[in-house]
C-alpha positions, 0 to 999 in steps of 0.5 A: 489475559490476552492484550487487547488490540483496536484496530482501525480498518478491517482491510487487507491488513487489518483483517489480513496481516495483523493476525500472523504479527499478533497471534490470536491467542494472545491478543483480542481483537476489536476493529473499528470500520465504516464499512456497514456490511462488513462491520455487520458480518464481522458483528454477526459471525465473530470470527474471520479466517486469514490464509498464508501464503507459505511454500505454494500452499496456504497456512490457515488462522481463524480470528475470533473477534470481540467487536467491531465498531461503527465510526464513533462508537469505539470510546470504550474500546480505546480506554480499554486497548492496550494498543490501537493499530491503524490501517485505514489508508493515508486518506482517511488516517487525519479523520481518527484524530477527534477519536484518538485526542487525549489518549496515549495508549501506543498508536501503531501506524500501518499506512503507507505514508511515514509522515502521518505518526508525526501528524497524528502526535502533533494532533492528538498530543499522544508522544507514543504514536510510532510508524510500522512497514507491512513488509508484505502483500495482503489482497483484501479478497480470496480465491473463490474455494477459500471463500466458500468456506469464509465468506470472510476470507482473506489472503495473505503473504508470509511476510515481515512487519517492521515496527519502531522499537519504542513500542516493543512492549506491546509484544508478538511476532513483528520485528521492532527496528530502531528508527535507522533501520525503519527509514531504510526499509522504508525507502525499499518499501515505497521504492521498490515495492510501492512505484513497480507494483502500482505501475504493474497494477495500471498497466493490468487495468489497461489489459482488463485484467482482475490481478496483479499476477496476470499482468506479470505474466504480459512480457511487455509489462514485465520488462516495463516493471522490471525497468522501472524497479531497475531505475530505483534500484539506481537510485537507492544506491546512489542517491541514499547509499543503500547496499547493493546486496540488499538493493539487488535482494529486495528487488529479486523478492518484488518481482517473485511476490508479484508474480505469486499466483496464490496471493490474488492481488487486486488491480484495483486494491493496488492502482486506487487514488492515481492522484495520491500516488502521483503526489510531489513526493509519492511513488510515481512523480516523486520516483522520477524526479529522484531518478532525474536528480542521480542523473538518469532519465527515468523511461521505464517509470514515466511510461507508469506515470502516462498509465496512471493518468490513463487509468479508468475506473469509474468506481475509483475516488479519482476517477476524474483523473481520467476525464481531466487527462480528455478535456485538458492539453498535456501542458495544462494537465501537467500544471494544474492536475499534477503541480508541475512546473512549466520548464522543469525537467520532469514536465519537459521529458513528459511532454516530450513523450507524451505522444510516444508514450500513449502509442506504445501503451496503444500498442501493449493494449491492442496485444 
């Protein structure tokens, strides 16, 4: 009998990336989304076809399904599963805990964010809830010929999902790690995948541009996330002693994935929820605030942060984030939009780029 999987988000990873890591011939497959139109696709053809990107061509897996849940119905799927895997997005992770209390069936954690296993066990009272690195980029669409075959197409790379190891009897093809080796890809991940492709992704929206490969195809915008990757790239050496070669490495296999014109990588997949990204100890703040502390001025990524406060997009959850950069001064946006101090570095060095940093971005905008 083939293991049974509930999956939490039918996204880009859900529905892109878990099939290659829990192949569909030894896994079933039942998914719990809130969005109506997909949980009702999903529900009415039953199948769905992942596409791999694997030397410039594409490796095809097509999905059969057993469910897809609304929000609220999944009760019987979760005494049946024998894994639930989450990949919701870091927002809306705390709203399955009223679902998941009382069960402790393994909870597999795909967010981009490593505190929230600990929240969720501490919540639910499940001690078997572990956190897993998608080492990898997933779109959550595909290009249109694809598409004209699946409606439900999605793209994927070929990549690694590295999960903790207290969990490796739920079995497939990720890697489970000891938790020594999850921290370090973990800092690579958010590092030198997370704060480069994020500023990519902004400075891509400020070219109206649809995919993160079209602005790596900007000269500007590459030697800026280049900059910016070569700022962390300090950082990982020097502040958690990471090895160079595998420093260097992880840096050189970013910047291809990015450029990879067969992923169709969306801006707006990538640059969503500026404020999350711009959180104390997140991608973006918290990336400069490290650099600050190696003793580097992190030029390359505060002019990613001035981006993400200019990003504009008013279908975005955080779109007010760009009426709050219009209607406060820099000193109290600074303050009250991104819980900065007055006085400390990172305030002081914004401030005092800030005008520099909003013409130069003028200038890349204008060509």
């Amino acid at each position: 009998m083939p293991k049974r999987l509930l999956i939490y988000g039918a996204g880009a990873i859900g529905r892109g990336f878990l099939p290659w890591v829990f192949p569909p011939s030894d896994y079933e497959y039942n998914y719990v989304e809130k969005n109506e139109r997909l949980c009702h696709l999903l529900n009415d053809r039953r199948q769905f076809t992942s596409f791999r990107v694997v030397r410039n061509d594409y490796e095809e897996c097509v999905v059969p399904i057993r469910q897809c849940y609304a929000p609220g119905g999944e009760q019987e799927a979760i005494a049946r599963a024998d894994a639930i895997i989450m990949a919701v997005g870091p927002r809306n992770a705390s709203s399955l805990i009223e679902h998941l209390r009382g069960s402790i069936t393994p909870i597999i954690c795909c967010e981009n964010d490593a505190s929230i296993p600990e929240m969720i066990r501490a919540a639910t009272g499940n001690p078997n809830v572990v956190f897993a690195i998608p080492d990898v980029i997933t779109s959550n669409t595909a290009p249109e010929g694809l598409l004209a075959r699946d409606p439900l197409s999605i793209v994927t790379e070929d990549g690694v999902c590295y999960i903790d190891e207290r969990v490796s009897h739920v079995g497939g093809l990720g890697s489970y790690v000891p938790r020594m080796e999850l921290e370090k890809q973990w800092l690579a991940k958010l590092y030198l995948h997370n704060t480069p492709h994020c500023i990519a992704a902004y400075l891509g929206s400020m070219l109206s541009l649809t995919y993160v490969h079209e602005a790596l195809k900007n000269p500007r915008v590459s030697e800026i996330v280049a900059g910016a990757m070569g700022e962390m790239k300090h950082v990982l050496r020097c502040r958690f002693s990471l090895e160079p070669a595998f420093v260097d490495w992880y840096a050189d296999k970013e910047l291809q994935r990015f450029r990879n014109t067969l992923l169709y990588d969306p801006i707006d997949r990538v640059a969503r929820e500026p404020f999350r990204k711009l959180a104390p100890n997140e991608r973006l703040i918290g990336a400069a605030q490290l650099c600050i502390c190696c003793g580097i001025v992190p030029e390359k990524i505060m002019l990613g942060i001035m981006t993400a406060f200019c990003y504009d997009n008013p279908r975005d959850p955080d779109a007010n984030i760009r009426y709050l950069m219009r209607a406060l001064q820099p000193p109290e946006f600074l303050i009250v939009a991104m819980q900065l101090r007055s006085g400390e570095a990172l305030y002081e060095l914004l401030l005092d780029r800030w005008d520099a940093n909003l013409n130069l971005l003028q200038e890349i905008s204008d060509g």
